[in-house]
C-alpha positions in Angstrom: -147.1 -27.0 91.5 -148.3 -23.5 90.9 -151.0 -22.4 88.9 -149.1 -19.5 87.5 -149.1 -18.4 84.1 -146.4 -17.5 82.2 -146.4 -13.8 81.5 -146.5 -12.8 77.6 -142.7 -11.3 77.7 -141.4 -14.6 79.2 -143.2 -16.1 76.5 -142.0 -14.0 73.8 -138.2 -14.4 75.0 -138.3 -18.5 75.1 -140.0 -18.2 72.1 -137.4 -16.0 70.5 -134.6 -18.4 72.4 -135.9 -21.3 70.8 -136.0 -19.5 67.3 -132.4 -18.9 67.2 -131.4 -22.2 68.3 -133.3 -24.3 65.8 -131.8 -21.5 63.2 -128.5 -22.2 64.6 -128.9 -26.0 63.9 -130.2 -25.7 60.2 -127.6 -23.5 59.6 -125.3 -26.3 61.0 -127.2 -28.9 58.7 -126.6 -26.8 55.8 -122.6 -26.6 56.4 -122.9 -30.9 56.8 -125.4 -31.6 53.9 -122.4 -29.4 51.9 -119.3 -30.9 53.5 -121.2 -34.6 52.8 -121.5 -33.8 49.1 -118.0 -32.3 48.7 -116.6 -35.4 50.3 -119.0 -37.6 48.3 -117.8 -36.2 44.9 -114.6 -36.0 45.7 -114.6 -40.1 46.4 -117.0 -41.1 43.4 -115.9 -38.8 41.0 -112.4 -38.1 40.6 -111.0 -34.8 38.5 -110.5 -36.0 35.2 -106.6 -35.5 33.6 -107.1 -33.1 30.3 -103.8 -33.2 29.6 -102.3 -35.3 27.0 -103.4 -36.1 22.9 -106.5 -36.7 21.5 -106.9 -40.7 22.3 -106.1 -39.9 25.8 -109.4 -37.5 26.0 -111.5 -39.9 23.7 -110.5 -42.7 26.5 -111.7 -39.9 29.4 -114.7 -39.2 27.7 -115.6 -43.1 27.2 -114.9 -43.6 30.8 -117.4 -40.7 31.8 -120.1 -41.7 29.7 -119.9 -44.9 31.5 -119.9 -43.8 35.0 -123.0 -41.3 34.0 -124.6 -44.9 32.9 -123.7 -46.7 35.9 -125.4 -43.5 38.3 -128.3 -43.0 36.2 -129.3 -47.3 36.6 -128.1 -46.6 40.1 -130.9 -43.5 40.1 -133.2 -45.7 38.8 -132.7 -48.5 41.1 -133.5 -46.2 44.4 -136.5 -44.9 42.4 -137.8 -48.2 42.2 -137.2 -49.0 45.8 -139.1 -46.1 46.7 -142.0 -46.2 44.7 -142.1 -49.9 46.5 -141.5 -48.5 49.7 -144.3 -45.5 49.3 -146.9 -48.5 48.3 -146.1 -50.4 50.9 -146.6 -47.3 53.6 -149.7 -46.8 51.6 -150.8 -50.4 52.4 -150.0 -50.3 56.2 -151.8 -47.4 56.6 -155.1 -48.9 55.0 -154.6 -52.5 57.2 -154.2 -49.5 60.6 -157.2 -47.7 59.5 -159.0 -51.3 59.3 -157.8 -52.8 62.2 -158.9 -49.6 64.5 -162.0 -49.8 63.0 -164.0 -47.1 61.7 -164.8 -44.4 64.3 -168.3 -42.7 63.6 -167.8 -38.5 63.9 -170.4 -37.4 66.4 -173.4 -36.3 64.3 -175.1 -32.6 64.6 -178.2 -31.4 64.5 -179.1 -30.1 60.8 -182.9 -28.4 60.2 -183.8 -29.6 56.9 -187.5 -30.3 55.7 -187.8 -34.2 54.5 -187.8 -32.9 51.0 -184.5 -31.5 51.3 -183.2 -34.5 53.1 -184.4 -36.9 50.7 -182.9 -34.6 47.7 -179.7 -34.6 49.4 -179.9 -38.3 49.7 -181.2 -39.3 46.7 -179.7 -36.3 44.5 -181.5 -34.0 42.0 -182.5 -36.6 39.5 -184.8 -38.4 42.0 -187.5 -35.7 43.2 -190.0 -37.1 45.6 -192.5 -34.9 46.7 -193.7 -35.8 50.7 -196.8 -33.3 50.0 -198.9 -35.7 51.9 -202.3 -33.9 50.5 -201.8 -34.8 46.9 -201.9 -38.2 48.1 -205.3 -38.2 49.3 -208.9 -39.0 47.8 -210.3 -35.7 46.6 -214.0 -35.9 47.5 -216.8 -32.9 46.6 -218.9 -31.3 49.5 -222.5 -31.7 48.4 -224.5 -29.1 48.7 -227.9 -29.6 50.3 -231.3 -28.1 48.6 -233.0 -26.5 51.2 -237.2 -27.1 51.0 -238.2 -24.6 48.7 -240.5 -21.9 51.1 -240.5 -24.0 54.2 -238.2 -22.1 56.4 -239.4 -19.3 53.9 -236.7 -16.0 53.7 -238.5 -13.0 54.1 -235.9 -11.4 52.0 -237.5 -13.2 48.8 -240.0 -12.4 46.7 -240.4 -8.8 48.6 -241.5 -7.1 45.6 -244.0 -9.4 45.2 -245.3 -8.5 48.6 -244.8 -5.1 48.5 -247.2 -5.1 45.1 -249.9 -7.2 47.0 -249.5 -4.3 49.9 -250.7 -1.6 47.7 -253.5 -4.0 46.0 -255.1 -3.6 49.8 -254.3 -0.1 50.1 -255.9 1.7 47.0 -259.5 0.2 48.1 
């Protein structure tokens, strides 16, 4: 086999061939759906003879009312039996889906902080916070008192020592 592709006006005139073929058949299918019904009618419901006196109509009106009854229980009927019938699909399709077994999509990766994840899991009326300091025992640094003068800081008390300076001075 070759590895050729088709080129795009090949394409487009199969493509175009196939259009007018399948509009060739519905317009087919239209002319048969219309020829069925025609034929249809003309077996189930006969034209009706207006031509005589008044009892003669009353009698033709009588026997159209009941053949408009008869249809619309035979409507009914064939809703019935499809409404069973649609069920019954519905049912077969759930007993499938169970017999297969549920398939598990392939999962992706999502970036979302635990908070988020846990909100989306748990929804908006459960908040938990993971703020994993609150959780833990506060405790105070304490300070330490420092010997009062025995590392001694120069800086202190230097106007105290400047005054004692001039004391030895001004003799």
């Amino acid at each position: 086999m070759s590895d050729k592709k088709m080129t795009s006006s090949r394409r487009h005139h199969l493509k175009s061939l196939i259009l007018s073929i399948a509009a060739g058949w519905l317009a087919q299918e239209k002319k048969d759906d219309i020829a069925a019904k025609e034929a249809h009618m003309a077996e189930n419901c006969p034209a009706p003879n207006l031509s005589g006196d008044h009892a003669a109509l009353m009698e033709t009106c009588k026997k159209m009312a009941a053949l408009l009854d008869r249809l619309d229980e035979e409507r009914y009927d064939v809703a019935a039996k499809v409404g069973k019938a649609d069920i019954e699909i519905e049912d077969l399709k759930i007993k499938v889906v169970d017999l297969a077994g549920v398939k598990k999509p392939a999962l992706k990766k999502v970036r979302m902080s635990a908070d988020a994840m846990l909100k989306a899991l748990l929804g908006s009326k459960h908040t938990v916070n993971l703020d994993l300091r609150s959780s833990l025992k506060q405790v105070k640094k304490e300070v330490k008192e420092e010997p009062a003068e025995a590392a001694g800081d120069w800086r202190k008390n230097i106007e105290d020592k400047a005054d004692r300076k001039k004391m030895f001075e001004t003799t």
